[in-house]
C-alpha positions in Angstrom: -1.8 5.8 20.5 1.1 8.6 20.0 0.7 7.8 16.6 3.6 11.3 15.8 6.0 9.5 17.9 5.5 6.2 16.3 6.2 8.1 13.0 8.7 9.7 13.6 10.8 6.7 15.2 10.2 5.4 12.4 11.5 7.4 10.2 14.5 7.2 12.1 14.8 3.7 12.2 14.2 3.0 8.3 16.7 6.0 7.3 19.3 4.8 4.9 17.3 1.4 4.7 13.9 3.4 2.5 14.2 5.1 -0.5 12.8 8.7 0.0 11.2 9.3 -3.5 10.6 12.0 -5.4 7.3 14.6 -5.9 6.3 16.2 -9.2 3.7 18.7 -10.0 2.3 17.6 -13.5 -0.7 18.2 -15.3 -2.6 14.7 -15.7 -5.4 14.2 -17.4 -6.1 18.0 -17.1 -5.8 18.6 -13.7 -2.8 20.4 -12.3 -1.9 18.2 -9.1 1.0 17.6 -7.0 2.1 13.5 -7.4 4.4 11.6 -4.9 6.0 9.0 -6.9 6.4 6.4 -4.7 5.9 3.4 -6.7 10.0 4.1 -7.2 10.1 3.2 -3.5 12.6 0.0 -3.2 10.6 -2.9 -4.5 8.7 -1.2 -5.7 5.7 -0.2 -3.6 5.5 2.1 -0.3 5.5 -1.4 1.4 9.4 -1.1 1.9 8.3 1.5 4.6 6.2 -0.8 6.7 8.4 -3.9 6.3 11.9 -2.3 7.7 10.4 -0.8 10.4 9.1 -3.9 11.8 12.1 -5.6 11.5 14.1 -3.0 12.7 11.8 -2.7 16.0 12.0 -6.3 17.4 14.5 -9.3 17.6 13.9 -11.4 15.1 13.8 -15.1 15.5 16.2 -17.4 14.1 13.3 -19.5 12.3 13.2 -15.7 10.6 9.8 -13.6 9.2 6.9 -15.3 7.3 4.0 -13.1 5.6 0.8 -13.5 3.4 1.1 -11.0 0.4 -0.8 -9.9 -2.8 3.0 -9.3 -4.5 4.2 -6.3 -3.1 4.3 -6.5 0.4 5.8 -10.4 0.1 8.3 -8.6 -1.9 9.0 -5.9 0.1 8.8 -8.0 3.6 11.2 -10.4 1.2 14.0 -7.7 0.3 14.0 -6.2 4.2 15.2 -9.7 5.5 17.3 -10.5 3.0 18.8 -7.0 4.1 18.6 -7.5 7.4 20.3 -11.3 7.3 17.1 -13.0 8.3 14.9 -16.0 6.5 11.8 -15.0 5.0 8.8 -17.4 3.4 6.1 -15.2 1.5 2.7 -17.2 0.8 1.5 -16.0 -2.2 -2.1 -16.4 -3.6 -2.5 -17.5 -7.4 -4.1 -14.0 -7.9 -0.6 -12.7 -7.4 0.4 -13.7 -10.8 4.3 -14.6 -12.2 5.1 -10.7 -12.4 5.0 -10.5 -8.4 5.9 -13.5 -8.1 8.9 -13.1 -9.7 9.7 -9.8 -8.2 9.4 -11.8 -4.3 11.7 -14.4 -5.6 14.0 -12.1 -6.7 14.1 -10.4 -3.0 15.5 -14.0 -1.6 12.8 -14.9 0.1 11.4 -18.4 0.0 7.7 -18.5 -2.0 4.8 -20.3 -1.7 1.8 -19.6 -4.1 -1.4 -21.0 -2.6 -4.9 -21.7 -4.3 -7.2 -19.2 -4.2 -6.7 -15.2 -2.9 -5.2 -13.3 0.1 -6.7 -14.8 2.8 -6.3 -18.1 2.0 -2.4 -17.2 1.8 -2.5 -15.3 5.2 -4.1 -18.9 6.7 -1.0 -20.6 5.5 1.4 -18.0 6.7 -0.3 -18.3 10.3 -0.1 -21.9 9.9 3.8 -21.7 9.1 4.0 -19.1 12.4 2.3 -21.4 14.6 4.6 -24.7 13.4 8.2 -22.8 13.1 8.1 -20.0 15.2 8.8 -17.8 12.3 7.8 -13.7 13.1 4.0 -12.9 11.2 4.8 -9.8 9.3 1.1 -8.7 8.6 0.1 -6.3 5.0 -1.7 -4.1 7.1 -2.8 -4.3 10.6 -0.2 -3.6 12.6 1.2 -1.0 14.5 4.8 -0.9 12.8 3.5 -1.4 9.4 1.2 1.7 9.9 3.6 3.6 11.5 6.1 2.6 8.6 3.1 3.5 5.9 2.9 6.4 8.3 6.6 7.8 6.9 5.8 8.5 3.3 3.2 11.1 4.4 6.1 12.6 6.7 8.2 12.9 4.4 5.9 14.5 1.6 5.7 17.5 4.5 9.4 17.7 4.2 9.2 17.8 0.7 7.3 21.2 0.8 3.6 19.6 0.4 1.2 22.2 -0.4 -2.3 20.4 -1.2 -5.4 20.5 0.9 -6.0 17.7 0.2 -4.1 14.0 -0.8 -6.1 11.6 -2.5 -4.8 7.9 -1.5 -5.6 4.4 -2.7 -7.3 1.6 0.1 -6.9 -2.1 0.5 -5.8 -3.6 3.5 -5.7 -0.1 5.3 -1.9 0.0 6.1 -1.7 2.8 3.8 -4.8 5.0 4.2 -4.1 4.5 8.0 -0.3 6.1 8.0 -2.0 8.7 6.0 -4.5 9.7 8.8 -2.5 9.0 11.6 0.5 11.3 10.5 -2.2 14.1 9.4 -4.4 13.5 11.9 -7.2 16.4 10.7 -4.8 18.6 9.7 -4.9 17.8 6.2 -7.8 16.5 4.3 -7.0 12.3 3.0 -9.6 10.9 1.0 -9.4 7.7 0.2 -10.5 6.0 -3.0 -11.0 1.9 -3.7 -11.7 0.0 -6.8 -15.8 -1.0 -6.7 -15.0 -4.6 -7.3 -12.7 -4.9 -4.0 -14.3 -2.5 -1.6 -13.4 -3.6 2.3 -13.2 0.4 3.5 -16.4 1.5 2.2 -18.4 -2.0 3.2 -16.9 -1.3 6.6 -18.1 2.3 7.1 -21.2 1.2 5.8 -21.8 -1.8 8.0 -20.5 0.7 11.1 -17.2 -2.3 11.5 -14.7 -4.3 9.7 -17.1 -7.0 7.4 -16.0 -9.3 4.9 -16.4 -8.2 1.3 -15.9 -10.7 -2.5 -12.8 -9.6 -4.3 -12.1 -8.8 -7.8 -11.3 -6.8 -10.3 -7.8 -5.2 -11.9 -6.6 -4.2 -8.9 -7.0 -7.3 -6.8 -3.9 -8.5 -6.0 -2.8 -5.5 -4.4 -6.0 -3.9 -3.2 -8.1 -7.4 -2.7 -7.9 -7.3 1.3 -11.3 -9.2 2.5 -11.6 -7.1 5.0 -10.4 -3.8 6.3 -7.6 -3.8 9.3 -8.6 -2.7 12.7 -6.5 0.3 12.5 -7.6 1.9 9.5 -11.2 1.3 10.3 -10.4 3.0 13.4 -8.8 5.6 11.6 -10.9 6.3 9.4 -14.5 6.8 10.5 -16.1 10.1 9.3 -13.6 10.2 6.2 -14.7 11.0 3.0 -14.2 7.6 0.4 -14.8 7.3 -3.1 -14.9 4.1 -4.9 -13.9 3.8 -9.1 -14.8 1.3 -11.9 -12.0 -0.3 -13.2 -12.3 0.9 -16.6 -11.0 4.6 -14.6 -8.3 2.7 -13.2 -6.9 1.2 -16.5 -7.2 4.9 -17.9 -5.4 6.5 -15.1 -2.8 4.2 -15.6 -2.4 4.8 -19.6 -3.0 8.1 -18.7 0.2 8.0 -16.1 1.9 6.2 -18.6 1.3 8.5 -21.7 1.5 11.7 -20.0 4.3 11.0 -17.6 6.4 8.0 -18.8 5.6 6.3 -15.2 4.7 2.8 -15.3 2.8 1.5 -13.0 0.4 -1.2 -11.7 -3.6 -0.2 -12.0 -3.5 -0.2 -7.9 -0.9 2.4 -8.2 -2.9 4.6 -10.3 -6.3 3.9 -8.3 -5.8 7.3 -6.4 -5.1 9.2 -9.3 -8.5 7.6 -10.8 -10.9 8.9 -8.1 -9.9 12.5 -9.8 -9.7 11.7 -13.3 -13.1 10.1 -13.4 -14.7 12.6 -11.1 -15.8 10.3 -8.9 -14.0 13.0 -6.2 -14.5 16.7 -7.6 -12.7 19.4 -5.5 -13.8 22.6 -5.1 -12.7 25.7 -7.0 -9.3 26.6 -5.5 -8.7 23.7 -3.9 -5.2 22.1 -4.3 -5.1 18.1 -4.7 -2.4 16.1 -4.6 -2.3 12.2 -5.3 0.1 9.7 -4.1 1.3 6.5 -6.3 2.0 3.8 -4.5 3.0 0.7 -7.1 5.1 -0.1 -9.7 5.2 -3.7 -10.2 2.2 -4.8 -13.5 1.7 -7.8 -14.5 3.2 -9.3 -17.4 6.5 -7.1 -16.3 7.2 -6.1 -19.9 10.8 -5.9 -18.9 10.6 -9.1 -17.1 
């Protein structure tokens, strides 16, 4: 896979459609570290990335895009179509909760919530595919997803990136994967999951993709079941660190406090790994995190 060209057509393609966020450098917690805010991404979450480009690289069908979603991608997939003049139908699970919810309703799209957690919402969505002809939009595993994921990386070079190394939250993979695939061994990712939903590590453990239980404070963004092909791929031989959520919660008061940015805990999941020490660099070595999500439930503007 020319994973740079699929990048960087990609960034073309989603240019004046994506929000190219900001970086800081800010001391957190103690640690001086260079922070991609991207949880100011449209809708909220990198997801915007993932979801233009696949529109944007196929012809849509008139019956329009369906996807199963945690929140943000639904919301994201949601908004793109809207934009893009086509139908959408997001199926939710109840672990979503009425923040994300909300935020997908807002985008135009047409919501389902369905009993129970993400992949009993991405057996609906398939089952919606299969009877309308809609377009699947998959969270994760997929080529244009990844190589939309894959922009936000690119774009953080542009910005001047310095860091040896970018610490960068996993659940489906989508993320992780564009993270890898723009980098490619030329910078150092390390990725870092909440213990209670922990598909990546469970996957490098087992030596392929297995199914893991889900749970935790970070579940209905990071609660894939099971690690996409294409970041298992991606990722074999990389360093992962998983965090307690207790470490989340404080990374995102700490976020909060420290830096007026409010996020979800899965947005501050990367910035955990370093706070909690559960990843210690070495002296001298420059670490940068990336926040990927802004959208907490209760919204306590909502």
């Amino acid at each position: 896979m020319d994973w740079q060209g699929e990048i960087a057509a990609a960034r073309s393609r989603i240019r004046g459609h994506a929000r190219v966020t900001p970086v800081a450098r800010l001391t957190l917690g103690g640690h001086d570290i260079e922070v991609k805010l991207e949880q100011m991404q449209l809708t909220g979450s990198f997801k915007a990335r993932g979801a233009f480009n696949t529109l944007l690289s196929v012809d849509v069908p008139a019956a329009g895009v369906v996807a199963a979603s945690g929140g943000n991608h639904g919301a994201a997939v949601g908004f793109a179509a809207a934009a893009l003049g086509h139908p959408a139908h997001i199926f939710v699970p109840e672990v979503a909760g009425p923040a994300k919810i909300a935020v997908i309703e807002r985008s135009g799209a047409t919501c389902h919530v369905v009993p129970g957690l993400y992949a009993d919402a991405l057996e609906a969505a398939r089952a919606h595919e299969a009877e309308t002809g809609a377009m699947q939009v998959h969270a994760y595993d997929a080529v244009p997803t990844v190589a939309g994921q894959g922009t936000c990386f690119a774009e953080w070079d542009a910005q001047g990136l310095e860091a040896d190394t970018v610490l960068v939250a996993v659940g489906g993979g989508g993320l992780i994967a564009g993270a890898l695939a723009h980098w490619a061994g030329r910078r150092k990712v390390v990725a870092v999951e909440p213990r209670l939903s922990r598909a990546l590590h469970a996957a490098l453990e087992a030596g392929e993709p297995v199914d893991v239980p889900v749970s935790g404070v970070g579940a209905n963004a990071l609660g894939a079941k099971r690690i996409g092909s294409i970041a298992f791929e991606l990722a074999r031989g990389m360093e992962a660190v998983v965090v307690e959520d207790a470490a989340i919660l404080e990374a995102q008061r700490v976020l909060w406090q420290e830096a007026r940015q409010l996020v979800e805990p899965a947005g501050a999941c990367a910035l955990a790994g370093l706070l909690s020490g559960a990843y210690r660099p070495a002296p001298g070595e420059r670490v940068a995190v990336l926040v990927c999500g802004a959208n907490p439930a209760p919204d306590p503007l909502g």
